[in-house]
C-alpha positions in Angstrom: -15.3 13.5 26.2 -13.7 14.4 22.8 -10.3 13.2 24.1 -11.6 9.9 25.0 -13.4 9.8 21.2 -10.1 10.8 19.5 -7.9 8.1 21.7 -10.4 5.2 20.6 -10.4 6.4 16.9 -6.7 6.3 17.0 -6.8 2.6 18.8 -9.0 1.2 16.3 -7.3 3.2 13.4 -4.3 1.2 14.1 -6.2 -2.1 14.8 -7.0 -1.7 11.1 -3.4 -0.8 9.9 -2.4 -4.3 12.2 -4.9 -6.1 10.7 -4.5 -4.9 7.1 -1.0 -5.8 7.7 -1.2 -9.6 8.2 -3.4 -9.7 5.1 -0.5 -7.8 2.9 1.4 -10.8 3.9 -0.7 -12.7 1.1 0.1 -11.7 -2.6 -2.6 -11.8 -4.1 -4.3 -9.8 -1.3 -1.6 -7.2 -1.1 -2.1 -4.5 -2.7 -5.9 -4.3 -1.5 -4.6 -4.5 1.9 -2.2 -1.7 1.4 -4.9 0.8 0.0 -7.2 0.0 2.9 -4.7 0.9 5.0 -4.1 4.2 3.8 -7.6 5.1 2.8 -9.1 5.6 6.5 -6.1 7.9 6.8 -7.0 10.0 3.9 -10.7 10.3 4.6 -10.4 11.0 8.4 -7.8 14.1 7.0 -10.5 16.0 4.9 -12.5 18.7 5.7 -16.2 18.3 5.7 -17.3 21.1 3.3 -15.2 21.0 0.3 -16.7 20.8 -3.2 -16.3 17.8 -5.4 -13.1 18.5 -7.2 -11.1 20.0 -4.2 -12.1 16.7 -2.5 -10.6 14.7 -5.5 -7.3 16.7 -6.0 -7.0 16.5 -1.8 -7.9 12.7 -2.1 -5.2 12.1 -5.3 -2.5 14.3 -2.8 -3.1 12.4 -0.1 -2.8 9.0 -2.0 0.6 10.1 -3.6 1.9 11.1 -0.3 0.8 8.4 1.6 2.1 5.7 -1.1 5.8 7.8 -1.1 6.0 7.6 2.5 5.1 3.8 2.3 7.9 3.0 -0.3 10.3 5.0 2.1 9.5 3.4 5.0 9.1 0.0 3.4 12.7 0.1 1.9 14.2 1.9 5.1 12.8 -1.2 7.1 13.0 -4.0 5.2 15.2 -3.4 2.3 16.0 -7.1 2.3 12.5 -8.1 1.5 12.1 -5.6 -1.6 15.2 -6.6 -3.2 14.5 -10.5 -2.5 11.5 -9.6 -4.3 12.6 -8.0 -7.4 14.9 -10.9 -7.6 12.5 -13.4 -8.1 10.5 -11.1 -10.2 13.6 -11.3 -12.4 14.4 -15.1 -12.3 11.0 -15.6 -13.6 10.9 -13.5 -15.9 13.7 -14.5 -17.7 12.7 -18.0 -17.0 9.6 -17.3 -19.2 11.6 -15.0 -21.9 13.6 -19.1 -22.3 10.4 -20.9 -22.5 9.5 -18.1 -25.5 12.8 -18.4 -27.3 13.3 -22.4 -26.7 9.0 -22.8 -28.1 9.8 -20.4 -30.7 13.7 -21.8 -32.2 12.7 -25.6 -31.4 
């Protein structure tokens, strides 16, 4: 019975990461997305009876190693899409520095 439990916790575990996935695809819903992925992880990983500020420090590990092992894997895999990113990042950024300089000279 508790191997049935643990396979359907794992299935709709990663029903959430799938579905958490497809809403990172939308900016300004990204970052949400990504810490609800992670976060069922986390909590599933703690022991029951800790006190309050072993639960914190294991939550604040957790989060760190959980967001390097995202930037890992999200460079590894698409590398591509991280650098196309800080490109644009870039161009409009210095597109706005112009705007300053040409509002503030002219």
């Amino acid at each position: 019975e508790n191997t049935n439990s643990d396979a359907l916790h794992h299935i709709l575990l990663a029903l959430w990461v799938c579905i958490c996935g497809f809403v990172r695809l939308n900016p300004s819903t990204a970052y949400g997305a990504q810490v609800a992925q992670i976060t069922p992880y986390i909590m599933t990983g703690m022991p029951v009876q800790t006190s309050a500020e072993e639960f914190a420090f294991r939550r604040i590990q957790q989060n760190i190693i959980a967001v390097v092992i995202f930037v890992i894997i999200e460079l590894a895999v698409r590398p591509s899409s991280a650098t196309q990113h800080l490109i644009l990042e870039l161009e409009a950024s210095l597109k706005l520095c112009a705007a300053t300089i040409r509002t503030v000279w002219d």
